[in-house]
Each structure stands twice: as structure tokens, then as C-alpha cells.
VMD Tcl script that draws the C-alpha trace (Angstrom):
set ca {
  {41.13 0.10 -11.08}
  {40.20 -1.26 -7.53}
  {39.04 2.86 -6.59}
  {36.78 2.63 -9.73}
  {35.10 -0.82 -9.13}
  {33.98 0.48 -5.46}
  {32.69 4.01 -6.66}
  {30.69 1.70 -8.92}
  {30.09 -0.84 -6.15}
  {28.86 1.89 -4.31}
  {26.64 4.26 -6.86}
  {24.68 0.62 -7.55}
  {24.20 0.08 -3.51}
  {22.85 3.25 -3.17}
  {20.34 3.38 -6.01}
  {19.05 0.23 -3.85}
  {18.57 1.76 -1.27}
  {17.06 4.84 -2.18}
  {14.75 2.17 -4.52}
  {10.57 2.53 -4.04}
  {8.81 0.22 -2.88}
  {6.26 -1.56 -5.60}
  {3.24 -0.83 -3.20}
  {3.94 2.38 -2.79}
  {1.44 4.56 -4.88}
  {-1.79 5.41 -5.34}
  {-4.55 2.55 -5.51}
  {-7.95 2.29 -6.92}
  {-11.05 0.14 -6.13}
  {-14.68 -0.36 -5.15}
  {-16.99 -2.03 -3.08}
  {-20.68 -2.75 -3.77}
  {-22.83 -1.70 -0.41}
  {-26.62 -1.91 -0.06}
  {-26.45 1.89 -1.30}
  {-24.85 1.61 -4.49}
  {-20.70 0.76 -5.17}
  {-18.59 2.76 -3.26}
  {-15.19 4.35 -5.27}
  {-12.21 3.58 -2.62}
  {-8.64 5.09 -3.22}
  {-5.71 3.77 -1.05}
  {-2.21 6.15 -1.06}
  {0.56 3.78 -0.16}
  {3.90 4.65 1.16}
  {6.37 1.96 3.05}
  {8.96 3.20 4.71}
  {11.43 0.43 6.03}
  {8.90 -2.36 7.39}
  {5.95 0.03 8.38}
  {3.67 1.08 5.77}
  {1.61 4.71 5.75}
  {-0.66 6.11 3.79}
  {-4.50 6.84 3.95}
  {-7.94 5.35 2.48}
  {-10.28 7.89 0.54}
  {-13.93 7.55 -0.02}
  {-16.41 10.43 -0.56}
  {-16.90 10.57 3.02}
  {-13.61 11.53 3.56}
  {-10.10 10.05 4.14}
  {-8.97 7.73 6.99}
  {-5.65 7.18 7.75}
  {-3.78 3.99 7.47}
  {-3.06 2.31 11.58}
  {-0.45 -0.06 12.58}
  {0.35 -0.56 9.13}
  {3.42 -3.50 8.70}
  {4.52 -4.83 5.24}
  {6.51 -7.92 5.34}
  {7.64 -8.75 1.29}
  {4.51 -8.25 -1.10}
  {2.20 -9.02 1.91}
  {1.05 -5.94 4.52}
  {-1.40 -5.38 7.18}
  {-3.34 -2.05 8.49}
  {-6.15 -1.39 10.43}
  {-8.53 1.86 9.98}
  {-10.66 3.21 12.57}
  {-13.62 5.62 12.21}
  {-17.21 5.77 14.19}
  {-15.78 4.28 16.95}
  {-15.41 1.48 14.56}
  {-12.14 -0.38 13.61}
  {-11.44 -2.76 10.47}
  {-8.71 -4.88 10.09}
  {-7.22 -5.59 6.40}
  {-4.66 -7.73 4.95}
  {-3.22 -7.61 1.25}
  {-1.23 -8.69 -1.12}
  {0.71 -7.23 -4.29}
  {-0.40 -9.90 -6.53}
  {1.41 -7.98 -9.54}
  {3.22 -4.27 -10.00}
  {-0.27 -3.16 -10.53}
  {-3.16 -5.29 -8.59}
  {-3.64 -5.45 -4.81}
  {-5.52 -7.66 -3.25}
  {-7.44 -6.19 -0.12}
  {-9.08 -8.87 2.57}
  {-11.33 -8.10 5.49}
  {-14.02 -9.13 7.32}
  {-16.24 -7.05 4.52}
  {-14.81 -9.57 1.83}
  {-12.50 -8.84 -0.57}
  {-11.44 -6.34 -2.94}
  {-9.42 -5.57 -5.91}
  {-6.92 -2.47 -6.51}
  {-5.69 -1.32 -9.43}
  {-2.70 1.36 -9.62}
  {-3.41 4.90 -10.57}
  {-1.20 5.95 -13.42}
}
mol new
graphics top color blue
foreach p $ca { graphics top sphere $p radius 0.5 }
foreach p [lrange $ca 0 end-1] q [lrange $ca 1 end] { graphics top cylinder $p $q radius 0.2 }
display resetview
């Protein structure tokens, strides 16, 4: 009996561990610029307490810096141009993210 409570004990642990992360994903959302709204889509991927990924637009991709998630709250920084943007957010539900930066703020919306 004891043998088959810890198999179980451990099958549940390591479906835990092995668990994604709700960020990860790919994210959706614009911006409105003085040329027109601008399509953004975020790829997510958090891998302990660092999170990855890259920003799309149809200038290209950019990837994600110094990227840190702590709970439903993370932090990255981009860099292009010679020209670096810092960005905090926040997984407000499994499938809105809240983006902030010094451009304002956006709204993301999982891809499904």
C-alpha cells in the first residue's frame, strides 16, 4: 500500500513540474502610431524564473532581453536602432496580458 501511495505521490509531483507556464504562448495585440495601428505578436516561453521569447511586427522580429517573470507579473526589455524599450506586464487572466511602457499601454490576447 505505502509503495503505491508514493508511485502516486510521485507521478502527481512530476506532472507539476513538467506543468506550462500560463504565459507561455503566443500573444496578440496592436498599437495605434501616427502611421496607422501596428499588428504586434509576442511568443512567450518561461523557463524557471527567466522568460524568452520574441516580439513580431512586419518589420521583423526582436528578441525578448533580460526577460524575469516573478508570479503573473514579468519584465523584458527589447532593443533595436540603437534603441532600447523597457516593458512590464501582467497576466491579468489565462488569456489577456497587459503590456506597460513608456509608449503606453497595450492589450494581448492569446492566439488559439
Amino acid at each position: 500500500m505505502m509503495k503505491t501511495v508514493l508511485i502516486a505521490l510521485f507521478f502527481v509531483g512530476s506532472l507539476t513540474a513538467f506543468a506550462q507556464n500560463p504565459i507561455d504562448g503566443e500573444w496578440k495585440g496592436s498599437r495605434d502610431t501616427p502611421n496607422g495601428t501596428m499588428e504586434i505578436n509576442y511568443t512567450f516561453k518561461v523557463e524557471g524564473t527567466e522568460l524568452k521569447g520574441e516580439l513580431e511586427t512586419q518589420f521583423g522580429e526582436v528578441p525578448l532581453e533580460n526577460g524575469q517573470v516573478d508570479g503573473k507579473k514579468f519584465s523584458y526589455r527589447i532593443s533595436f536602432n540603437d534603441f532600447s524599450i523597457e516593458s512590464k506586464g501582467e497576466l491579468v487572466t489565462d488569456d489577456e496580458i497587459i503590456i506597460r511602457n513608456e509608449m503606453g499601454e497595450m492589450t494581448l490576447k492569446r492566439v488559439k
